[in-house]
N, C-alpha and C positions, 0 to 999 in steps of 0.2 A: 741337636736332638739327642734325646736318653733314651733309650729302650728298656723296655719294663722286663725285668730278669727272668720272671717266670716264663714269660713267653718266648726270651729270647731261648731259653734253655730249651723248651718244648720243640724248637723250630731248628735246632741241633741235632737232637736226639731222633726225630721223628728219624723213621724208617730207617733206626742203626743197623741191622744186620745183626748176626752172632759173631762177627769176626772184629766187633768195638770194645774196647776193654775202656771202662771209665773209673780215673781217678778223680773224685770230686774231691776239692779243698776241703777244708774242716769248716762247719760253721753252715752260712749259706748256700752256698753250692753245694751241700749234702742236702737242704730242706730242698733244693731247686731240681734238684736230681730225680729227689724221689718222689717228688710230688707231680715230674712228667713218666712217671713209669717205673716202679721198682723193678730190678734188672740182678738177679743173681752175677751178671755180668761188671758188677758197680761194686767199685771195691773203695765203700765210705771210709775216711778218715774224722776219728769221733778225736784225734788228738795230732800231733805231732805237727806242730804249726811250720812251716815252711819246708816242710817234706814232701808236700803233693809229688814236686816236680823230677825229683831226684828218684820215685819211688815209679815215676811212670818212664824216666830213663830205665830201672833197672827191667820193668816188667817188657817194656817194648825192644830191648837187645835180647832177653831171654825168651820175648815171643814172636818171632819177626816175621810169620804168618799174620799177623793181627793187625790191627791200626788201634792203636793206644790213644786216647784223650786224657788229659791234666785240663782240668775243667776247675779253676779256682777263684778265689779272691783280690784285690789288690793288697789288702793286707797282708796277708799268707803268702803270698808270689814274695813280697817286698821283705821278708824274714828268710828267705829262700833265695835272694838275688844268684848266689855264688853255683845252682844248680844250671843257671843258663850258661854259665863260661863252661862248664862240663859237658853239658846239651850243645853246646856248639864247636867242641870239638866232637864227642863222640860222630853228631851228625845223623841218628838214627832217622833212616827214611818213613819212621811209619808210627812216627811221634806229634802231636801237636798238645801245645802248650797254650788255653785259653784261657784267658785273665779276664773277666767279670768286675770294670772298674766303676765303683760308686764312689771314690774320693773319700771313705770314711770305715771305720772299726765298728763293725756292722753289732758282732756280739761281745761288744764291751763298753757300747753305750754313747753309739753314733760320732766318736769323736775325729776329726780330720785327720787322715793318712795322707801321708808324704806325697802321693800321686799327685792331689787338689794342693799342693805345696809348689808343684815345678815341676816331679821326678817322671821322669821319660822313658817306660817301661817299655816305650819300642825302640828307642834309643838305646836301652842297656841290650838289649836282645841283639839287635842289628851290630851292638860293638863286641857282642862276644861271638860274633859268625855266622850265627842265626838267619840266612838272607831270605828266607820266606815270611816277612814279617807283614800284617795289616790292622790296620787302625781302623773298627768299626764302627758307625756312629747311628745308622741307618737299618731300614731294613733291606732294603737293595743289598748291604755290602755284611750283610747278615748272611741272608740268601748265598751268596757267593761264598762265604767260609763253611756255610753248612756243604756247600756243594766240594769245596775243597778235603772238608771234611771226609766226606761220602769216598774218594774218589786219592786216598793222601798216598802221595809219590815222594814227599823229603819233609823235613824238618819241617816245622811251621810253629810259628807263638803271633797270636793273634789278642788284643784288646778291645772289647768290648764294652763300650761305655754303656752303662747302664743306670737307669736314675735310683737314689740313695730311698730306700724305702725296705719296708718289714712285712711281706704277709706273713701270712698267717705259716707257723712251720709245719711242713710236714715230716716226722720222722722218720726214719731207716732203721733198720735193725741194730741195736747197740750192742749185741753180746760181739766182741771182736775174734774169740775163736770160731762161731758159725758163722761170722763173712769173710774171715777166711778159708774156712772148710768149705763154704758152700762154692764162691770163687774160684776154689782150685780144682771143684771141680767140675763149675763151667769152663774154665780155657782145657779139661780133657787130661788134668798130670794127678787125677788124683779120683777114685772111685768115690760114690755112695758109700753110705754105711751098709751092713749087712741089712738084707731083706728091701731094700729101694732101688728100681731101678738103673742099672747104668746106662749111659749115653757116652758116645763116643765125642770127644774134642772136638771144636766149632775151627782150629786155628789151624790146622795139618795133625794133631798129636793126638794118640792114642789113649784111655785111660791107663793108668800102668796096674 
């Protein structure tokens, strides 16, 4: 059984909290992202192909109040391999790494990825130290990573089989300095512009 990515994503994201910080992969999982709820919280990659992972290591040791999601692609994951032997030595408790597997190169024109080839994306995880690792295929075993999700005490990378198809996208903000600007300052390290209200940090942290 494939799970249909939109839904899988919605079924994730429902009732994140302000203490989730989401890294969506470049490509699909930004259309997936944001078409369950755009979230000043969701820090879209419109480039930087196998950086999801590395980039939600760095945010989840410099915010360790928070529970960080890396919410990507198999393609993008698999450009990125070298970020899990890092992720599993650093070991950040309040990190998960969720790969979205369709077997294919989704925005360059559906062609087969290494995944649908042989490559064992829970196997590279589990040999770089990774030992929270689940293979999803279901909704039952959905249900359970969302809930682990909700609830993240250690490392986790989790694969999500999901079936190879295209809705419809829906986009996210592409200016890259206001999803940063706006981002930093939902996790609280970084004021409003002048005349907009401030809010104080959803993660332990003050605005400065």
């Amino acid at each position: 059984m494939k799970l249909e990515r939109r839904a899988a994503m919605a079924a994730l994201l429902a009732g994140r909290g302000d203490d989730l910080l989401v890294i969506p992969g470049l490509g699909s999982t930004a259309w997936d992202a944001a078409s369950a709820g755009d979230n000043d919280r969701n820090f879209y990659l419109w480039g930087a192909m196998g950086g999801a992972a590395m980039i939600g290591l760095g945010l989840a040791l410099a915010q360790p109040d928070c529970r960080v999601a890396v919410i990507t692609g198999d393609g993008e994951m698999l450009m990125g391999l070298g970020s899990l032997a890092t992720i599993g030595i650093q070991q950040p408790r309040n990190l998960a790494v969720i790969v979205f597997d369709n077997g294919v190169y989704g925005e360059t024109g559906m062609q087969p990825s290494h995944t649908q080839a042989g490559v064992d994306l829970i196997g590279v995880a589990r040999g770089c130290g990774i030992a929270s690792c689940l293979d999803v295929r279901d909704e039952k075993e959905l249900a359970d990573l969302a809930r682990r999700l909700q609830n993240l005490r250690e490392t986790l990378f989790a694969r999500v089989q999901i079936a190879a198809e295209e809705p419809p996208r829906v986009l996210p903000l592409r200016d890259g300095v206001a999803l940063k600007n706006r981002f930093r300052v939902a996790i609280g390290i970084e004021t409003r512009p002048v005349g907009a209200q401030e809010r104080s940090g959803q993660c332990g942290f003050e605005p400065l």
